[in-house]
C-alpha positions in Angstrom: 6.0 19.5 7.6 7.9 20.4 4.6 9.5 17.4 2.1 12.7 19.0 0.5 13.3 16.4 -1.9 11.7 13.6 -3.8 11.9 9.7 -3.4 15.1 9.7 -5.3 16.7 12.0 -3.1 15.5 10.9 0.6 16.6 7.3 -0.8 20.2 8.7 -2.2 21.0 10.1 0.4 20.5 7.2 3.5 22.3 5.3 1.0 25.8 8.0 1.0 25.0 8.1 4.7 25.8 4.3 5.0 28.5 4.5 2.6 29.9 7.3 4.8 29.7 5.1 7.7 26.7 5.3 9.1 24.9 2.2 10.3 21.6 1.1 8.7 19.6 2.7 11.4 21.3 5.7 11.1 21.5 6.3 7.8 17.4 5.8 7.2 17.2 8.1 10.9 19.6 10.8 9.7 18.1 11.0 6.0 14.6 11.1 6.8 14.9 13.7 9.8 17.4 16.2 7.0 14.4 15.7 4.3 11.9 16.0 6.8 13.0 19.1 9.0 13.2 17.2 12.0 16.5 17.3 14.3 19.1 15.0 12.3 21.7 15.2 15.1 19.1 13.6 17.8 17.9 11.3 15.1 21.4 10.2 14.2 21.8 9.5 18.3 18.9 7.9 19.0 19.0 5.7 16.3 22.8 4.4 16.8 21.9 1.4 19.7 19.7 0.1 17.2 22.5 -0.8 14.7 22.8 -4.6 14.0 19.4 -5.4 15.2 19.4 -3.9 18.1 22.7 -3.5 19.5 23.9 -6.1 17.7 22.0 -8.9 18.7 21.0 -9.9 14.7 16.7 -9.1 15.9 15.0 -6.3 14.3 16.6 -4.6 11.3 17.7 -1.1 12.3 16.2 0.0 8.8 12.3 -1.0 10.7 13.4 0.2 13.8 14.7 3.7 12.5 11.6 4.1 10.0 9.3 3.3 12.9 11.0 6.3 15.0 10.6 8.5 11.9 6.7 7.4 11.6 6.5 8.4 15.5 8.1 11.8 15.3 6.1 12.8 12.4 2.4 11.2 13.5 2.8 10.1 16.7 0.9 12.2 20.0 2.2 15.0 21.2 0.6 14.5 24.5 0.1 11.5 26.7 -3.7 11.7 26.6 -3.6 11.6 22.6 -4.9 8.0 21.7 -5.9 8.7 18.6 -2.4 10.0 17.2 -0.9 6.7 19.0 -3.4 4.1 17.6 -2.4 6.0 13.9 1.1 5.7 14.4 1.0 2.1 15.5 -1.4 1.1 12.6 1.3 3.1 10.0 4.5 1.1 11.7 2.5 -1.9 11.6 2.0 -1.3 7.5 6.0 -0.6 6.8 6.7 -3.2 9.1 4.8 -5.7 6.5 5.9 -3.6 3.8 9.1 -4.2 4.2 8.6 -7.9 5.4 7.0 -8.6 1.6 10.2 -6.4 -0.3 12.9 -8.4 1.8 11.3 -11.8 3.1 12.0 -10.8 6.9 13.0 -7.8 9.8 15.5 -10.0 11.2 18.9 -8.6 11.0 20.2 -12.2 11.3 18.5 -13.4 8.4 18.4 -10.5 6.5 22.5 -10.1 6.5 22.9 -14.0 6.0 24.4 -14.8 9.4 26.5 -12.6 9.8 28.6 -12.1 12.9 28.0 -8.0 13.6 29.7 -8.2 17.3 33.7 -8.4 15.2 34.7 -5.6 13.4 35.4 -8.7 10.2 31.5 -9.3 10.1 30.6 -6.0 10.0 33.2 -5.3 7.5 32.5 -8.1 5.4 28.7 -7.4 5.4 29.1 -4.1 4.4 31.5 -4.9 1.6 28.4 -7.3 0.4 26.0 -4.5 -0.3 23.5 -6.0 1.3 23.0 -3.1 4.4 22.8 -0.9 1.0 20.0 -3.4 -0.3 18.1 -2.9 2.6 18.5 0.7 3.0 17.1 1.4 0.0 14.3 -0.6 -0.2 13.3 0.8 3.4 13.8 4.1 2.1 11.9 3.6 -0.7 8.6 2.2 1.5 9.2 4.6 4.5 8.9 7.6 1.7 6.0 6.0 0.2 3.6 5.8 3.3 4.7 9.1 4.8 4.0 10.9 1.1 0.3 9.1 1.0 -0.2 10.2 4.4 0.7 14.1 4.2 -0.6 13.9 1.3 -4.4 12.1 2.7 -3.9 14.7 5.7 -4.1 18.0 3.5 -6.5 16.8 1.4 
């Protein structure tokens, strides 16, 4: 697993990926799998349903949900019998997930973009021209590139 940038850059560049369009899952998907030679074009696919908190439906932030597929593509088990990579994966999603609660007060799209309505192109428009997704995506960036930098770090040690 090779990092090719620092914090600064992994969190620069999910930001310009939402600015560019990209949703909030995306952008943290698609940045994370470039810095972290994993395949960005599946990443920026799997993570698009997850826009909106999940499909649009204002529950979990798409930031969470896309940094807890990037924690399960780097640690997760690469076999079905592999408890121990599972249990380590869940425990390290578990962390950002509280991470990112403490940073930002919530994981709820609904609360964290103040109501807004993400099923009409206005909401989405008007949320976006807030900054808040921006907000979010950075500070998600931010944790998500803190834990995975301990951990590679802890695991070639």
């Amino acid at each position: 697993m090779s990092i090719t940038s620092g914090m600064k850059g992994v969190v620069e560049d999910a930001a310009a990926h939402a600015v560019n369009g990209c949703s909030c899952s995306q952008a943290i998907a698609y940045a994370f799998s470039q810095h972290y030679d994993l395949d960005n074009k599946l990443f920026l696919q799997i993570s698009t349903g997850l826009s909106g908190g999940m499909g649009g439906a204002g529950e979990t932030c798409g930031v969470v949900s896309a940094g807890v597929i990037v924690l399960g593509a780097i640690f997760g088990p690469r076999a079905i019998d592999d408890g121990r990579s599972r249990q380590r994966t869940v425990t390290l999603s578990s962390e950002f997930v509280g991470s990112f609660i403490q940073a930002n007060g919530s994981t709820l799209c609904s609360k964290l973009s103040y109501g807004a309505d993400l099923h009409t192109l206005e909401g989405a428009i008007a949320l976006r021209e807030s900054g808040r997704p921006e907000q979010l995506i950075r500070s998600g960036a931010q944790l998500l590139y803190l834990l995975l930098s301990r951990e590679i770090s802890n695991a070639q040690a």
